[in-house]
N, CA, C and O of each residue as an XYZ file, in Angstrom:
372
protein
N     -78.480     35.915    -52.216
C     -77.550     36.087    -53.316
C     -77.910     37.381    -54.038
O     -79.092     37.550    -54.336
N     -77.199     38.112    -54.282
C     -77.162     39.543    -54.977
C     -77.005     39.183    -56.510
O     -76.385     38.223    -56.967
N     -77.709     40.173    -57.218
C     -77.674     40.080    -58.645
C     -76.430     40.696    -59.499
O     -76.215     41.839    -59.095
N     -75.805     40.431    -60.235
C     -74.495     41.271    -60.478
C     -75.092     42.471    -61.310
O     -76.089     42.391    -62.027
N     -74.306     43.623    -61.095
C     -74.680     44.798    -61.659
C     -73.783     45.473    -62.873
O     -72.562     45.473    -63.031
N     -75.187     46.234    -63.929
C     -74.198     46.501    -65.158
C     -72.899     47.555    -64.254
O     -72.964     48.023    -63.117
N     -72.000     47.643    -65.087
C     -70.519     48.315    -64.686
C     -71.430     49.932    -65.105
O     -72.454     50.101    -65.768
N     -70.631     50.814    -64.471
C     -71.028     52.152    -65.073
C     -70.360     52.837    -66.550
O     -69.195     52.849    -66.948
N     -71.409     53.298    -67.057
C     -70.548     53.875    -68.405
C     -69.814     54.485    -68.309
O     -69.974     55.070    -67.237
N     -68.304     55.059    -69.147
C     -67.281     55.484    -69.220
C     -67.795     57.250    -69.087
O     -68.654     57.422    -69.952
N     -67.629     58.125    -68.564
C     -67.539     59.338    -68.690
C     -67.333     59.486    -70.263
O     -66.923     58.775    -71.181
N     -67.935     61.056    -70.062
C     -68.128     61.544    -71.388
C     -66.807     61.659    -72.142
O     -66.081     62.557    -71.714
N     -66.394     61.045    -73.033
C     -64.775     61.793    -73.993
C     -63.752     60.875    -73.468
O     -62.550     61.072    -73.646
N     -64.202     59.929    -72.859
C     -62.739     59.235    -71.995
C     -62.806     57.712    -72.714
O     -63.856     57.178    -73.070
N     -61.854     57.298    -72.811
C     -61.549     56.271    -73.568
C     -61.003     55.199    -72.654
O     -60.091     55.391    -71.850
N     -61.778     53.795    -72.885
C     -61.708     52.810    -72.359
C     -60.511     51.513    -72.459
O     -60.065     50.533    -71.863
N     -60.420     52.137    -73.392
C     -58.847     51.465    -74.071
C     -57.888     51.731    -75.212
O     -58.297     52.614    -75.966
N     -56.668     51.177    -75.553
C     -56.223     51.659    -76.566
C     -54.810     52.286    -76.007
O     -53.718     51.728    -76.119
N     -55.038     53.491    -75.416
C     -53.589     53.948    -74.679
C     -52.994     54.749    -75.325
O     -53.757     55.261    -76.144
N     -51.383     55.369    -75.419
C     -51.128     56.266    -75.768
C     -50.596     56.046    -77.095
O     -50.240     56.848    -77.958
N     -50.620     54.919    -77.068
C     -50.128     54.335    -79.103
C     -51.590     54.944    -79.846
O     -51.571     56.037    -80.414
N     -52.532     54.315    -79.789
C     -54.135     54.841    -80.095
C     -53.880     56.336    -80.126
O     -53.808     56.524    -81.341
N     -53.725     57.339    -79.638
C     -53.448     58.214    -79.215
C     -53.367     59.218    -80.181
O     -54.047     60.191    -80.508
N     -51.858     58.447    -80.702
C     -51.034     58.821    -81.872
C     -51.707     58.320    -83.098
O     -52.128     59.163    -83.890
N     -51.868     57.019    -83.367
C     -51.989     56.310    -84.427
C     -53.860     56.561    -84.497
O     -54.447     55.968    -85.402
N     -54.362     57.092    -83.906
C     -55.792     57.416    -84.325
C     -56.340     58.256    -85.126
O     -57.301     58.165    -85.890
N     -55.080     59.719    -84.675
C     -55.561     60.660    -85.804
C     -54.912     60.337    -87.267
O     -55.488     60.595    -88.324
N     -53.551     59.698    -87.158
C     -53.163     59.524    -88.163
C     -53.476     58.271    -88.997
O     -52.808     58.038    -90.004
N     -54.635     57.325    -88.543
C     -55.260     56.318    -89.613
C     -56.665     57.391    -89.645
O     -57.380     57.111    -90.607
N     -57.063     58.245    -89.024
C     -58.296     58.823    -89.934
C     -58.166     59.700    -90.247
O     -59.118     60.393    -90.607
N     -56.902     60.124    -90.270
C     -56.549     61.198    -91.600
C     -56.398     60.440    -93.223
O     -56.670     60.862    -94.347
N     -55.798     59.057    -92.696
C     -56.007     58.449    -93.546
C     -56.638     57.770    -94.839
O     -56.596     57.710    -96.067
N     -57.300     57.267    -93.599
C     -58.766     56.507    -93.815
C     -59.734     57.653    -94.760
O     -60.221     57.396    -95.861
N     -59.863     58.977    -94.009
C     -60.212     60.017    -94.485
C     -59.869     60.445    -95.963
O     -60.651     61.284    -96.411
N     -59.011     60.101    -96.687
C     -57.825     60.493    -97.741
C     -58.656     59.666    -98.688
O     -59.368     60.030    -99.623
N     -58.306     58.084    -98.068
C     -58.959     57.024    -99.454
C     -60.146     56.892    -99.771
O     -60.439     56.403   -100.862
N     -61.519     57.488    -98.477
C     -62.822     57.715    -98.371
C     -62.829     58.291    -99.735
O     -63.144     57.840   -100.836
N     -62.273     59.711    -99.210
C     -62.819     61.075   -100.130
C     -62.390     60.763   -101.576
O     -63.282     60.910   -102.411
N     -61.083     60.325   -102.060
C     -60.347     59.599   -103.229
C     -61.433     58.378   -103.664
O     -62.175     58.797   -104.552
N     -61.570     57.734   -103.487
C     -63.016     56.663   -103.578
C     -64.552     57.185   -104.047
O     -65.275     56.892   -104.999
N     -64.674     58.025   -103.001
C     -65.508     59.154   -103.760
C     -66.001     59.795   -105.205
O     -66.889     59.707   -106.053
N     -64.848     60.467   -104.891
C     -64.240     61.422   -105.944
C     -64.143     60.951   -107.308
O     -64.346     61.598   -108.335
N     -63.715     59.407   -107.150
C     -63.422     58.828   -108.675
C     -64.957     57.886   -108.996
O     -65.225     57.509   -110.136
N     -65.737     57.642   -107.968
C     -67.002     57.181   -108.423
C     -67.969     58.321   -108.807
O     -68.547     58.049   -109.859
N     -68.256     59.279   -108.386
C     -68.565     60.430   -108.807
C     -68.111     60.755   -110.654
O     -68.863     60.879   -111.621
N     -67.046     60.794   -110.596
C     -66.698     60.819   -111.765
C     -66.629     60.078   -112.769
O     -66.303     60.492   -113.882
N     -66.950     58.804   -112.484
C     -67.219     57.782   -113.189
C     -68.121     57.556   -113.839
O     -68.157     57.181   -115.011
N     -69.295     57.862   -112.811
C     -70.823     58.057   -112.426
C     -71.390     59.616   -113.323
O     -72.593     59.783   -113.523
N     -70.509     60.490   -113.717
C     -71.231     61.987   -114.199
C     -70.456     62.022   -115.242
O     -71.033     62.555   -116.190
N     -68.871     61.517   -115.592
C     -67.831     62.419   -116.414
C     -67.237     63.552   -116.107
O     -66.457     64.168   -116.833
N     -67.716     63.952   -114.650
C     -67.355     65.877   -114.283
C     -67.041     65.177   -113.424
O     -67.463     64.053   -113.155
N     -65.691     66.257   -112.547
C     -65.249     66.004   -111.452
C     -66.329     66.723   -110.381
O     -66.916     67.752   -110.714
N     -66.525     66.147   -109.171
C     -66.934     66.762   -108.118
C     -67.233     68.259   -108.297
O     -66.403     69.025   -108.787
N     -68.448     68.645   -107.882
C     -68.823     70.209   -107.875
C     -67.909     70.560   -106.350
O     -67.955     69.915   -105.303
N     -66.930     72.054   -106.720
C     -66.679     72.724   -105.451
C     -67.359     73.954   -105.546
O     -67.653     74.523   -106.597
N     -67.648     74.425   -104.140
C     -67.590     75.587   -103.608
C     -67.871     76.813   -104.522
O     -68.887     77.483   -104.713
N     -66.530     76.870   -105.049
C     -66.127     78.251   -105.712
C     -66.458     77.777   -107.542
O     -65.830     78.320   -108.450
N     -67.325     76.909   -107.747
C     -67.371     76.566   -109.410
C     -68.694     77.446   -109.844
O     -69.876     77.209   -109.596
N     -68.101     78.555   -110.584
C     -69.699     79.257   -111.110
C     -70.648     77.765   -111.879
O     -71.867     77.660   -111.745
N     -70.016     77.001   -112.455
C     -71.041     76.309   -113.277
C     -71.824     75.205   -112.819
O     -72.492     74.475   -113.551
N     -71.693     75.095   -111.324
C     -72.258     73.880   -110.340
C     -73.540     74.528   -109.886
O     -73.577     75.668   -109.423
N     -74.376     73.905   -110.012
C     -75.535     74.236   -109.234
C     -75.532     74.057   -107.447
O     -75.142     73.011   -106.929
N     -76.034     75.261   -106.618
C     -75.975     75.568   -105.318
C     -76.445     73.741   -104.948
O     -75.707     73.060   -104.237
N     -77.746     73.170   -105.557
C     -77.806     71.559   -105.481
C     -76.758     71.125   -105.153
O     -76.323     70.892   -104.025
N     -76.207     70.970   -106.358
C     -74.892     70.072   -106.433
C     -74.097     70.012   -105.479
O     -73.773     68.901   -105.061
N     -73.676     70.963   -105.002
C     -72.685     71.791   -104.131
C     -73.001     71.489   -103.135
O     -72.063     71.258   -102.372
N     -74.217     71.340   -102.639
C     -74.413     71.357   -101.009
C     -74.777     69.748   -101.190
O     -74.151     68.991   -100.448
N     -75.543     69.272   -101.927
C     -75.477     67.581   -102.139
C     -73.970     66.764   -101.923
O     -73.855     65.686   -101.340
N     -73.219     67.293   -102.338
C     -71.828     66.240   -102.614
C     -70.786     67.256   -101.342
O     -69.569     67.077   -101.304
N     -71.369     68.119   -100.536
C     -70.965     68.364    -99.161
C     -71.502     67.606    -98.268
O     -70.741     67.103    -97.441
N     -72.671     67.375    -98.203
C     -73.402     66.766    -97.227
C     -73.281     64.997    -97.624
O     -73.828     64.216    -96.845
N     -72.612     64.495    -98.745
C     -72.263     63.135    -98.570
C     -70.995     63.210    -98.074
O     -70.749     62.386    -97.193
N     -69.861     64.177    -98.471
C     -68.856     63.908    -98.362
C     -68.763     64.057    -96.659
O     -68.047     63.301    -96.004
N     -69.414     64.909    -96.166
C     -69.077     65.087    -94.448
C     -69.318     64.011    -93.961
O     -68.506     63.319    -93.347
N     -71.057     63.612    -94.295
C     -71.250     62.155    -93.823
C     -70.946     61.051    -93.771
O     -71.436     60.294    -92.934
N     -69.698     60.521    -95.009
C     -68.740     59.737    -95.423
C     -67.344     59.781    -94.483
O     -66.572     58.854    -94.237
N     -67.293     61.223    -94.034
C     -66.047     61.158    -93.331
C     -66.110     60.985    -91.676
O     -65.315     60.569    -90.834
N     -67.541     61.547    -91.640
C     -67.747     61.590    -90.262
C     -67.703     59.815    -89.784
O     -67.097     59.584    -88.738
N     -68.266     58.723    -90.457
C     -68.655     57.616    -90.561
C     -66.773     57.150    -90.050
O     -66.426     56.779    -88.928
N     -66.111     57.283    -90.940
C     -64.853     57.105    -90.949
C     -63.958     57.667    -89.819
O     -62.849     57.171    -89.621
N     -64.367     58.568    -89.168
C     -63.645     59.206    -87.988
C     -64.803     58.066    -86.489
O     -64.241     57.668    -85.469
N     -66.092     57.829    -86.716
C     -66.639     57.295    -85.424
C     -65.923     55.886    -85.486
O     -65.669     55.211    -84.489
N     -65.589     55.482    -86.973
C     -65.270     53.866    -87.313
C     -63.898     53.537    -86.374
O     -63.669     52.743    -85.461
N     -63.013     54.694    -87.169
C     -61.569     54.413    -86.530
C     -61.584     55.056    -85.131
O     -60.787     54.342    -84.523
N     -61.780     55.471    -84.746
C     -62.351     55.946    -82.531
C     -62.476     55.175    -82.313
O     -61.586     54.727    -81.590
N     -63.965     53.923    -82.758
C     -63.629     52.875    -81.698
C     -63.269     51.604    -82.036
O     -63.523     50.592    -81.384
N     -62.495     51.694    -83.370
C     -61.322     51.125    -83.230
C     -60.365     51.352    -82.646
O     -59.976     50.324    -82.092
N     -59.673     52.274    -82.438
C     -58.950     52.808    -81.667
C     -58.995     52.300    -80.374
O     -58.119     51.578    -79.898
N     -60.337     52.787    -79.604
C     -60.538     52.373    -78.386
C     -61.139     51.747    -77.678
O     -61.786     52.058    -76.678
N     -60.799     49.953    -78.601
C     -61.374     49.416    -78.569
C     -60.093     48.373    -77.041
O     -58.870     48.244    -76.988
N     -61.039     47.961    -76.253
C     -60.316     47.344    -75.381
C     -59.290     45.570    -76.382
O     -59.673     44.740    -77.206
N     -58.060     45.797    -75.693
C     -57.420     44.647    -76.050
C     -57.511     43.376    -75.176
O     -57.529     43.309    -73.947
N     -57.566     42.330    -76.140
C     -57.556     41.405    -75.537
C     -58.500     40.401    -75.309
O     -58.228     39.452    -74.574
């Protein structure tokens, strides 16, 4: 009797399920998803300081600040783009 063997992993970038609806509807729930993250954010931050979010271009933000509330916000979104992928491509059924 032979032992059953794991299946091989999916190639790199290729998606196991989901289809061409996923497709469509993937970028546009984590553009989404993306929207209410950063909005969620944005208003706890401000809740949390009284100041809105430090940007970029604000002489009165400290370079800190600035690169602190970049490096949550990417990591917040990035979280939100791996979440909805494999949701997305997630096999049905």
């Amino acid at each position: 009797m032979t032992e059953p063997t794991e299946a091989a992993p999916a190639a790199a970038g290729s998606s196991s399920g989901g289809g061409a609806a996923a497709k469509v509807i993937a970028p546009l729930a984590t553009f989404a998803a993306s929207w209410v993250v950063r909005k969620a954010m944005e208003s706890v931050y401000h809740r949390r300081t009284g100041h809105e979010p430090p940007k970029a271009n604000d002489p009165d933000a400290s370079m800190r600040q600035v690169i602190v509330w970049a490096v949550a916000t990417a990591a917040a979104l990035a979280v939100v783009n791996v979440v909805v992928d494999r949701l997305a491509s997630r096999p049905k059924g």
